[in-house]
N, CA, C and O atoms as CSV, one atom per row, in Angstrom:
chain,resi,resn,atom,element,x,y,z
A,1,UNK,N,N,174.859,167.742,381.588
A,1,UNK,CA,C,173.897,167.785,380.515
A,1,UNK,C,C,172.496,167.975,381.097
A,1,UNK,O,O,172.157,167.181,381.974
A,2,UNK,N,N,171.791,168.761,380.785
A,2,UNK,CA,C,170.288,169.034,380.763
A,2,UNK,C,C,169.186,168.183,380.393
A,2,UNK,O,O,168.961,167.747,379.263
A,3,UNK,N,N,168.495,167.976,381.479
A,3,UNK,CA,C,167.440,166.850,380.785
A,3,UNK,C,C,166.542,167.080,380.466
A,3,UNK,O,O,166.004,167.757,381.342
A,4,UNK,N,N,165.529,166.861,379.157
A,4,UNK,CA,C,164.549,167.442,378.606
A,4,UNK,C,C,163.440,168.296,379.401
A,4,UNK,O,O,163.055,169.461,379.300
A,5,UNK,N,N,163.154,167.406,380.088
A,5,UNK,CA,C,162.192,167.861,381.457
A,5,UNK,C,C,162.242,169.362,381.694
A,5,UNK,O,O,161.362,170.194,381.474
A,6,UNK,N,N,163.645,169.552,382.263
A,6,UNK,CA,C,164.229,170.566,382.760
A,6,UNK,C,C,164.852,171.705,382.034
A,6,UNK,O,O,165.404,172.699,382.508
A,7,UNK,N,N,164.605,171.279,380.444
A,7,UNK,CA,C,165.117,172.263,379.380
A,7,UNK,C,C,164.099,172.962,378.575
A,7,UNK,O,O,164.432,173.680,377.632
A,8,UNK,N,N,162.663,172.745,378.971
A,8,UNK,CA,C,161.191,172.716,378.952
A,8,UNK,C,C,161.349,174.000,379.335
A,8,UNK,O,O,161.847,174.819,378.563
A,9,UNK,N,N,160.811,174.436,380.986
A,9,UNK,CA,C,160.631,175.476,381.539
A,9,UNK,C,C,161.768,176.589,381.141
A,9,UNK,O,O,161.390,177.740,380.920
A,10,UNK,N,N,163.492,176.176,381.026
A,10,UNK,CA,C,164.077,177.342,380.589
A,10,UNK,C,C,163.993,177.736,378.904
A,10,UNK,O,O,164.661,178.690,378.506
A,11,UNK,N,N,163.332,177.128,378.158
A,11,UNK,CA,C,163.041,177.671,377.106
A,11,UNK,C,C,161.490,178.711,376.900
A,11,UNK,O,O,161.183,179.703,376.239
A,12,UNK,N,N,160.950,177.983,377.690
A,12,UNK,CA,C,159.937,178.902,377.870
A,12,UNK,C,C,159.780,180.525,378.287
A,12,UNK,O,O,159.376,181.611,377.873
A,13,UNK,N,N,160.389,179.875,379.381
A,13,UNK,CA,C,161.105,181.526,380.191
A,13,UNK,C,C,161.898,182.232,379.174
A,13,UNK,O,O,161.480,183.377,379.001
A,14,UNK,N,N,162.509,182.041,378.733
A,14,UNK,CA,C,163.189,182.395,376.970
A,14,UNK,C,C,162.394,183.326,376.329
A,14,UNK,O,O,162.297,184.553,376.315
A,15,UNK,N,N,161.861,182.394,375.810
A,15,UNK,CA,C,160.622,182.919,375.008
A,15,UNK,C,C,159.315,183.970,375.597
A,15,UNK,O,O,158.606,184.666,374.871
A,16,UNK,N,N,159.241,183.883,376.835
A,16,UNK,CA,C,158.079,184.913,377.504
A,16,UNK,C,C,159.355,185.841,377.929
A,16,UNK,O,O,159.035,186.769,378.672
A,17,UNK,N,N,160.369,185.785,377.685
A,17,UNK,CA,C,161.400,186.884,378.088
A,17,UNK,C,C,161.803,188.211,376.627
A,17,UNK,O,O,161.814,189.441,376.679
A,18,UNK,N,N,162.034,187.432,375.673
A,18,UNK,CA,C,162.273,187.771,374.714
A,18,UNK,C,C,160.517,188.483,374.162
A,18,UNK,O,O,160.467,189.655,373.791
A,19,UNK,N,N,159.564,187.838,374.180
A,19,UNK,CA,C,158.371,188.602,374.073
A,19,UNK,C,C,158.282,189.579,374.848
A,19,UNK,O,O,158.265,190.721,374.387
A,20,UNK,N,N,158.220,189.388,375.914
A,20,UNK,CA,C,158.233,191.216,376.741
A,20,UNK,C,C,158.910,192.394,376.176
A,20,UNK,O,O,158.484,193.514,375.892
A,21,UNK,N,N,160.330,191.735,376.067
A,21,UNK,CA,C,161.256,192.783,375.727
A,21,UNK,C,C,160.759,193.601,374.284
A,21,UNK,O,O,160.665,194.828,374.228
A,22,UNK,N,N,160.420,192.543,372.974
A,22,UNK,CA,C,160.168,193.056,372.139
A,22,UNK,C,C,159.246,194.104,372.103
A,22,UNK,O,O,159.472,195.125,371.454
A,23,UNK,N,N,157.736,193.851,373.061
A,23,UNK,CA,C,156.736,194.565,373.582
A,23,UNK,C,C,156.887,195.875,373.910
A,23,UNK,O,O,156.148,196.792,373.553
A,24,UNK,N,N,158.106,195.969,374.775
A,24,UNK,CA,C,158.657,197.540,375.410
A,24,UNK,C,C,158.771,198.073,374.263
A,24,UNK,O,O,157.890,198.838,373.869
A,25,UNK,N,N,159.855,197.789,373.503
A,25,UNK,CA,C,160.620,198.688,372.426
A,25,UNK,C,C,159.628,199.047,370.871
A,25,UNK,O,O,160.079,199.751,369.968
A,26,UNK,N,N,158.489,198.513,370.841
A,26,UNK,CA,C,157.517,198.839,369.633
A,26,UNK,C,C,157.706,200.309,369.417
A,26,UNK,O,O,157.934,201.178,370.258
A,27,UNK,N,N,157.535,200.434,367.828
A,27,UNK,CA,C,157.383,202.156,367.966
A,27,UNK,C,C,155.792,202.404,367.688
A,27,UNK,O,O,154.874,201.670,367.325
A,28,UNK,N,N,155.908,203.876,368.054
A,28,UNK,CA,C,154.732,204.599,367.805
A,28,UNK,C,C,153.794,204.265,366.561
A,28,UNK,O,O,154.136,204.560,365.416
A,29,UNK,N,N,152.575,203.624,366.861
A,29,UNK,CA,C,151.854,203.263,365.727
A,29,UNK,C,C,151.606,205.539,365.168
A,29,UNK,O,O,151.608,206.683,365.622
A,30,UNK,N,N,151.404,204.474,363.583
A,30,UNK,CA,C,150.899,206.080,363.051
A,30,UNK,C,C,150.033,205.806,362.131
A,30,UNK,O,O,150.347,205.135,361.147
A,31,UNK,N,N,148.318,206.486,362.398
A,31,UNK,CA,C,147.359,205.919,361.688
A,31,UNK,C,C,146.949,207.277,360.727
A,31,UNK,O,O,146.605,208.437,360.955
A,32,UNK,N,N,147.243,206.257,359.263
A,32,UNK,CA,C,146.976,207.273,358.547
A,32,UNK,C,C,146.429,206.761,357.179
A,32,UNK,O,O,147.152,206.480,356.223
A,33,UNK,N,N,144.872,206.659,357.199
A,33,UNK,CA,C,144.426,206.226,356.220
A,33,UNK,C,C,143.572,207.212,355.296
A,33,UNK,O,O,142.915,208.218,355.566
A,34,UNK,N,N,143.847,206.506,354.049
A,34,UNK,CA,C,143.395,207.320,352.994
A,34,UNK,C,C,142.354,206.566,352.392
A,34,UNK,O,O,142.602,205.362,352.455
A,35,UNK,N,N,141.265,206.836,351.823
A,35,UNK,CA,C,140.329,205.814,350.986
A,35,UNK,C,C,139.731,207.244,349.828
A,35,UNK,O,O,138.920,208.085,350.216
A,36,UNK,N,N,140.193,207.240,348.761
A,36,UNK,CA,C,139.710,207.700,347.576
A,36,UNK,C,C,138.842,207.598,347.236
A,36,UNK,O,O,138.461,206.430,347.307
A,37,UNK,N,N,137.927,208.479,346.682
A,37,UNK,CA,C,136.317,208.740,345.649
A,37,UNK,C,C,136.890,209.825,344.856
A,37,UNK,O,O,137.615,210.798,345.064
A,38,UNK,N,N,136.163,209.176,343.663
A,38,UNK,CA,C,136.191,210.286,342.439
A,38,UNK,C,C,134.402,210.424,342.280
A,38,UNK,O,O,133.594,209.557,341.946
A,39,UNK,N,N,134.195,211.782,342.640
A,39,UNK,CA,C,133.124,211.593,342.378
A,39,UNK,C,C,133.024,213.318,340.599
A,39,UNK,O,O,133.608,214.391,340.446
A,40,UNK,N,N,132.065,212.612,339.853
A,40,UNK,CA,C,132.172,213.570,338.671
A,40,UNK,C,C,131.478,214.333,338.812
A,40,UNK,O,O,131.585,215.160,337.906
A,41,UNK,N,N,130.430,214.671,339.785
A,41,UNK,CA,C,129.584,216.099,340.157
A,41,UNK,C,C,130.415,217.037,341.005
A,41,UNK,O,O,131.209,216.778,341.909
A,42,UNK,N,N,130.122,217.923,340.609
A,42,UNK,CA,C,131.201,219.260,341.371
A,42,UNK,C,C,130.290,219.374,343.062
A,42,UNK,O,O,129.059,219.370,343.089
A,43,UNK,N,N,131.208,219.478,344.464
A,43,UNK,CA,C,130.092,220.052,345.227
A,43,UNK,C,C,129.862,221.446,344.857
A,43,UNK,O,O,130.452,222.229,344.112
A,44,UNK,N,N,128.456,221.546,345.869
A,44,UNK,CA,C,128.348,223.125,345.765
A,44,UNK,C,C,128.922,223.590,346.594
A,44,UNK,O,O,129.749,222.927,347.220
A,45,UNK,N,N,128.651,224.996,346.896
A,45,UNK,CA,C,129.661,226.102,347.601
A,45,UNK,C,C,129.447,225.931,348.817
A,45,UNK,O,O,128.331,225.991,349.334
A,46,UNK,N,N,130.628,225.671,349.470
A,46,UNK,CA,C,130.282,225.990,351.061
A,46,UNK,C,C,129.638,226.679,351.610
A,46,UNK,O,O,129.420,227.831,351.232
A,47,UNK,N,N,129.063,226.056,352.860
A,47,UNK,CA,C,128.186,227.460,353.744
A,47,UNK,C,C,128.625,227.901,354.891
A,47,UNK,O,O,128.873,227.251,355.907
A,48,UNK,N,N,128.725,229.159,354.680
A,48,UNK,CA,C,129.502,229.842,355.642
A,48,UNK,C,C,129.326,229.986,357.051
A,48,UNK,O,O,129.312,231.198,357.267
A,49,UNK,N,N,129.152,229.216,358.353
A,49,UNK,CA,C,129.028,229.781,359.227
A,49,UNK,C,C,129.676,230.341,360.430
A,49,UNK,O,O,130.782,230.114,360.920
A,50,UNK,N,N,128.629,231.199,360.817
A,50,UNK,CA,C,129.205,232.540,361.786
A,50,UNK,C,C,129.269,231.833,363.299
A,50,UNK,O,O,128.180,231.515,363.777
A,51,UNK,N,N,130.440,231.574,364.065
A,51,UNK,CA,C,130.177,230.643,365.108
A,51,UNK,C,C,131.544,231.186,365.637
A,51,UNK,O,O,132.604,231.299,365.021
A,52,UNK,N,N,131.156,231.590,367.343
A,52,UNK,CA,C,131.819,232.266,368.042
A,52,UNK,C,C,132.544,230.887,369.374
A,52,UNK,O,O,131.860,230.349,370.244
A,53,UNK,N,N,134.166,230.616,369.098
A,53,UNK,CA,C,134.259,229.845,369.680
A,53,UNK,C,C,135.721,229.886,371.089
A,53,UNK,O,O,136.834,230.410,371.084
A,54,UNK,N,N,134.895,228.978,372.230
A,54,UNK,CA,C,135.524,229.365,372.863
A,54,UNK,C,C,137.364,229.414,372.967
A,54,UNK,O,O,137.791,228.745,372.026
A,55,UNK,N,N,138.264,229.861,373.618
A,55,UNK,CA,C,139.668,229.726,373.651
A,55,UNK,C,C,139.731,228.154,373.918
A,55,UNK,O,O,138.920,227.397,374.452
A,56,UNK,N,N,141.260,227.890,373.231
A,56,UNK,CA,C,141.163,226.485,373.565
A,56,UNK,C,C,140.982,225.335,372.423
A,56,UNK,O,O,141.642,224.315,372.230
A,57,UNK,N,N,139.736,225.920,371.667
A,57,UNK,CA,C,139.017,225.196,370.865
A,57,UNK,C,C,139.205,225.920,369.679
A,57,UNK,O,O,139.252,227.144,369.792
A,58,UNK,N,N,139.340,225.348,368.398
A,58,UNK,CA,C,139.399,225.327,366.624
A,58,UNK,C,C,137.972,225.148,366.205
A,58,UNK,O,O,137.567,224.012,366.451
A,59,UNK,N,N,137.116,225.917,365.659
A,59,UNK,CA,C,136.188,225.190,364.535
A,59,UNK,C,C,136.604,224.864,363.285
A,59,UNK,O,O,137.181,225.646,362.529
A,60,UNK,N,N,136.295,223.594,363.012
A,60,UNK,CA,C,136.275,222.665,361.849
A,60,UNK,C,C,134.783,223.052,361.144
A,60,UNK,O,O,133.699,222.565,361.468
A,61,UNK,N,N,134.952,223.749,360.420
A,61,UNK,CA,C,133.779,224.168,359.445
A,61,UNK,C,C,133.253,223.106,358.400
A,61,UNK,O,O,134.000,222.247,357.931
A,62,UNK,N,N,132.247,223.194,358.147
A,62,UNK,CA,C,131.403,222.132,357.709
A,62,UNK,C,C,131.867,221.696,356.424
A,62,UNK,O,O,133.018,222.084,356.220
A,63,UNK,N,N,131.403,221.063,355.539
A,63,UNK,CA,C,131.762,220.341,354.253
A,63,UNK,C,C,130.650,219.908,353.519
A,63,UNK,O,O,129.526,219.969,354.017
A,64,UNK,N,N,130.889,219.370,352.107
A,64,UNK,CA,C,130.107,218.688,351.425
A,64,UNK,C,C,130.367,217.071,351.459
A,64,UNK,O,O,131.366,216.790,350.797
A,65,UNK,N,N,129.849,216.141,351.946
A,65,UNK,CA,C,130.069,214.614,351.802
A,65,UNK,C,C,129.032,214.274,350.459
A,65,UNK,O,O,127.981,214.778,350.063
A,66,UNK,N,N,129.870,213.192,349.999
A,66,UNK,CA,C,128.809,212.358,348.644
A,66,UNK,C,C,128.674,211.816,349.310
A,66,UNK,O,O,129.487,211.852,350.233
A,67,UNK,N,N,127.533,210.876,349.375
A,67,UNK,CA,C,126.201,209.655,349.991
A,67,UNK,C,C,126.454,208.663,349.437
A,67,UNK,O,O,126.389,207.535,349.926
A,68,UNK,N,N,126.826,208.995,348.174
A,68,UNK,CA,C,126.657,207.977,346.887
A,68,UNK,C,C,125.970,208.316,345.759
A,68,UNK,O,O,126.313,207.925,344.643
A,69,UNK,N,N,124.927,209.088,345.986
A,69,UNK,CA,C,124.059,210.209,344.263
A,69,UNK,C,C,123.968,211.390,344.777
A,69,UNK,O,O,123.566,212.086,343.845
A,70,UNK,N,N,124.119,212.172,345.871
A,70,UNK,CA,C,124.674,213.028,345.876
A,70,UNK,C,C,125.464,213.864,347.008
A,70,UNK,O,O,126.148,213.368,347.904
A,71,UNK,N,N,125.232,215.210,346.787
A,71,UNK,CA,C,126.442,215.751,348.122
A,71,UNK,C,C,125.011,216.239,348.988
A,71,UNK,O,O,123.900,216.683,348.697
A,72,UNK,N,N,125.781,215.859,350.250
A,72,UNK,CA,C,124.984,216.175,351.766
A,72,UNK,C,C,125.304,217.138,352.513
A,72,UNK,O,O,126.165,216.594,353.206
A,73,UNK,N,N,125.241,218.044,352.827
A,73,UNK,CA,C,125.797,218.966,353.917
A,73,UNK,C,C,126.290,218.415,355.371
A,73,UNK,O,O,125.431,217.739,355.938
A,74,UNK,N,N,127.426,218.568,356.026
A,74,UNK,CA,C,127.959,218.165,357.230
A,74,UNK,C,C,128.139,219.165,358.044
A,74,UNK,O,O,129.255,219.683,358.008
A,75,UNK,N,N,126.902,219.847,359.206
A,75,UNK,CA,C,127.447,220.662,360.128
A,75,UNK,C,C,128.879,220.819,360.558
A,75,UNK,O,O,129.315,219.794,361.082
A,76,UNK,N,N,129.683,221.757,360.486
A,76,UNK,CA,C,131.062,222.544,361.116
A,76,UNK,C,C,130.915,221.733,363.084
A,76,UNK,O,O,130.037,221.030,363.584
A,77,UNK,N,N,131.835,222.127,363.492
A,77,UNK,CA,C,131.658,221.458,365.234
A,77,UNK,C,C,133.151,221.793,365.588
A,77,UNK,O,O,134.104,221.594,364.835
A,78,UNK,N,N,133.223,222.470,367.168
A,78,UNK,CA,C,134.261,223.023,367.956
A,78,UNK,C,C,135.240,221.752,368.016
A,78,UNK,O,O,134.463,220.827,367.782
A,79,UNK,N,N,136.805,221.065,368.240
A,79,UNK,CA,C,137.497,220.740,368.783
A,79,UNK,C,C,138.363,221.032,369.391
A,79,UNK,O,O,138.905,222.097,369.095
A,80,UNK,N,N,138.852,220.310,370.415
A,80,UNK,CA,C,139.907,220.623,371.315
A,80,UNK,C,C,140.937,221.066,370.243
A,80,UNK,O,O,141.087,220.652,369.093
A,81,UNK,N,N,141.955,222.525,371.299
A,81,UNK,CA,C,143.343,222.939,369.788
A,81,UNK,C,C,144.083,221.624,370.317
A,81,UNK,O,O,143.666,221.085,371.342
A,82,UNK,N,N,145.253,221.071,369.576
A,82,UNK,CA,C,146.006,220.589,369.746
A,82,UNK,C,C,147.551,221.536,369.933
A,82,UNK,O,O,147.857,222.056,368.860
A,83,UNK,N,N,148.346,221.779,370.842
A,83,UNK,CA,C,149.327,222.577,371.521
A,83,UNK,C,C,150.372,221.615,369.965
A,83,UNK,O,O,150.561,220.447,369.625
A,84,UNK,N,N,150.841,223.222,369.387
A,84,UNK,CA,C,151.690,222.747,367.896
A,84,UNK,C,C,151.389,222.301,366.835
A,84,UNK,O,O,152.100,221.732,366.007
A,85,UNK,N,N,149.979,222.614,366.806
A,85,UNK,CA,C,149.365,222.386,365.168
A,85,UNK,C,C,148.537,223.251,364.732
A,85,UNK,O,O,148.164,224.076,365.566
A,86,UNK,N,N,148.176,223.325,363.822
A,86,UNK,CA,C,147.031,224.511,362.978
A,86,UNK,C,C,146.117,222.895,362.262
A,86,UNK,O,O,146.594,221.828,361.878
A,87,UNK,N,N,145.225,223.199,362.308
A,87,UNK,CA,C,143.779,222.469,361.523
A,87,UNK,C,C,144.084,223.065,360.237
A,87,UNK,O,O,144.402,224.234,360.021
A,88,UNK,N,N,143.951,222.145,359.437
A,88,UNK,CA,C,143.534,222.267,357.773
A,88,UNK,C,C,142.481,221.707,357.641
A,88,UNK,O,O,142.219,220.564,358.016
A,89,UNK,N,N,141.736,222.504,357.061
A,89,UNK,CA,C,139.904,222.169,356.898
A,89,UNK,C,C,139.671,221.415,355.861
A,89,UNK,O,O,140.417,221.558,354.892
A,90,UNK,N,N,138.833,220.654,355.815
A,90,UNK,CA,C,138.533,219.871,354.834
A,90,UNK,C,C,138.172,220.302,353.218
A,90,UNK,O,O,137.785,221.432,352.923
A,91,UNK,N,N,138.350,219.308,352.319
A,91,UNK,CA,C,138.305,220.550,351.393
A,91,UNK,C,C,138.282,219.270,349.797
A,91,UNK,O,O,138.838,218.171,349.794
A,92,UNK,N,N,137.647,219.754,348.868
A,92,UNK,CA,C,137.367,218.963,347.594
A,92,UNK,C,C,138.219,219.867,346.501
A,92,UNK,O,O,138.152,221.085,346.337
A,93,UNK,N,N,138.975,218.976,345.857
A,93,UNK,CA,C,139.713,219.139,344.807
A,93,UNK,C,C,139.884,218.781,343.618
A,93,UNK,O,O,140.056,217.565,343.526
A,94,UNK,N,N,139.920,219.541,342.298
A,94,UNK,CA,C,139.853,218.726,341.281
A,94,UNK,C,C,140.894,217.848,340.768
A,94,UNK,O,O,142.102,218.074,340.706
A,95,UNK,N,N,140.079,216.540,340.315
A,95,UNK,CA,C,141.398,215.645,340.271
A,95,UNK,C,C,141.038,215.062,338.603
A,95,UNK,O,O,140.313,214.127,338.263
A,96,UNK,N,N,142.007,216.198,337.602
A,96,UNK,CA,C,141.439,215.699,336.015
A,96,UNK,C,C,140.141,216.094,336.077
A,96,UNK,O,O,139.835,217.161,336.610
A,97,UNK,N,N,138.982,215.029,335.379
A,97,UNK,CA,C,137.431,215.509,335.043
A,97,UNK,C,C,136.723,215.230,336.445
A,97,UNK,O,O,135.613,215.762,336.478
A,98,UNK,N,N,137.079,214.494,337.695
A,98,UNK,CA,C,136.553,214.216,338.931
A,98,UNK,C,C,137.071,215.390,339.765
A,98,UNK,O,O,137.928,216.254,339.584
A,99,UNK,N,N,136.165,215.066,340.810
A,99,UNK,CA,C,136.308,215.803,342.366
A,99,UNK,C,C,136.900,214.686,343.092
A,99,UNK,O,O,136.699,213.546,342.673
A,100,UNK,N,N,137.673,214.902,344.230
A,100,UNK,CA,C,138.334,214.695,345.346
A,100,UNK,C,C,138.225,215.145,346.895
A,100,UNK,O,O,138.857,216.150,347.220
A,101,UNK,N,N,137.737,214.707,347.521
A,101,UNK,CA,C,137.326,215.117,348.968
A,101,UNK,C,C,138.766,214.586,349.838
A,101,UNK,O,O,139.407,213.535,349.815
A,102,UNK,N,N,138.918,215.955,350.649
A,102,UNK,CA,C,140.325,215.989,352.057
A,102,UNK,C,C,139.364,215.842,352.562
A,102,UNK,O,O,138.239,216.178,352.193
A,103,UNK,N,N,139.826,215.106,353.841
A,103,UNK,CA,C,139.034,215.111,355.238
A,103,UNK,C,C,140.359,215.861,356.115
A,103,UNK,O,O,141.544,215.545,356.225
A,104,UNK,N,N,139.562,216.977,356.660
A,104,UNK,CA,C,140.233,218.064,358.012
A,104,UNK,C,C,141.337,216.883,358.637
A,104,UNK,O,O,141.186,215.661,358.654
A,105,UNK,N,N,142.636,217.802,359.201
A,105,UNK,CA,C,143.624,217.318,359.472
A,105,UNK,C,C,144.400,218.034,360.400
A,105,UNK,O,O,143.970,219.188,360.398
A,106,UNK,N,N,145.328,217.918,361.189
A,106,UNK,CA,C,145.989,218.697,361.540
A,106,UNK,C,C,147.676,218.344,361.123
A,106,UNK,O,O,148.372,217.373,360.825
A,107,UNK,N,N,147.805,219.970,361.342
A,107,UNK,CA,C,149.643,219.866,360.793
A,107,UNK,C,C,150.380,220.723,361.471
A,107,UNK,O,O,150.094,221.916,361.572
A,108,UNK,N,N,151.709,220.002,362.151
A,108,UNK,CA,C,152.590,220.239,363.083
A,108,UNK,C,C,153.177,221.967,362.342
A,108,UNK,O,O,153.876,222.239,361.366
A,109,UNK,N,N,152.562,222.713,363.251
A,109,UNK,CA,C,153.386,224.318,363.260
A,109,UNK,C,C,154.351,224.640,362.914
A,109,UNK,O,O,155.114,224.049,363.677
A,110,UNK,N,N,154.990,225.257,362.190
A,110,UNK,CA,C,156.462,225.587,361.561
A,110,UNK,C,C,156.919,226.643,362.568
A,110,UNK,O,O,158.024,227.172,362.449
């Protein structure tokens, strides 16, 4: 029979054993958050710009952001491509009598 003392440390070891293991086997976090605005002013029209970019790199073309009273312009800016995806650009949609703002994304290549 085991005496308390001595049944101490092998439960422990147990337990920092069984924590490791669980640790290894986690899966892949996947962060994917959404936070909704309806905003009831339409943006205005995108602005188009002409921007020569190097291989390698996607431009993400600019957008309209709401502030809160109204829409702001957001300079466009180069990113790294990602090897098996295409960029979907950001983009406002009507949702019923409101607007809806995408924020740019990427999506695995068919």
């Amino acid at each position: 029979m085991l005496r308390p003392i001595m049944l101490r440390p092998l439960l422990l070891s147990a337990a920092l054993g069984l924590a490791a293991l669980g640790s290894v086997h986690a899966p892949e976090a996947q962060a994917r958050g959404y936070v909704g605005i309806d905003v009831r002013l339409a943006p205005p029209p995108p602005r188009y710009e002409r921007i020569v970019v190097r291989p390698g790199y996607v431009w993400t073309p600019g957008y309209w952001r709401w502030n809160g009273r109204r829409h702001v312009w957001v300079a466009g800016y180069a990113v790294a491509a990602r090897r098996g995806h295409v960029y979907a650009p950001p983009r406002w949609y009507r949702h019923g009598p409101n607007w809806r703002f995408r924020a740019g994304y990427w999506v695995p290549r068919r």
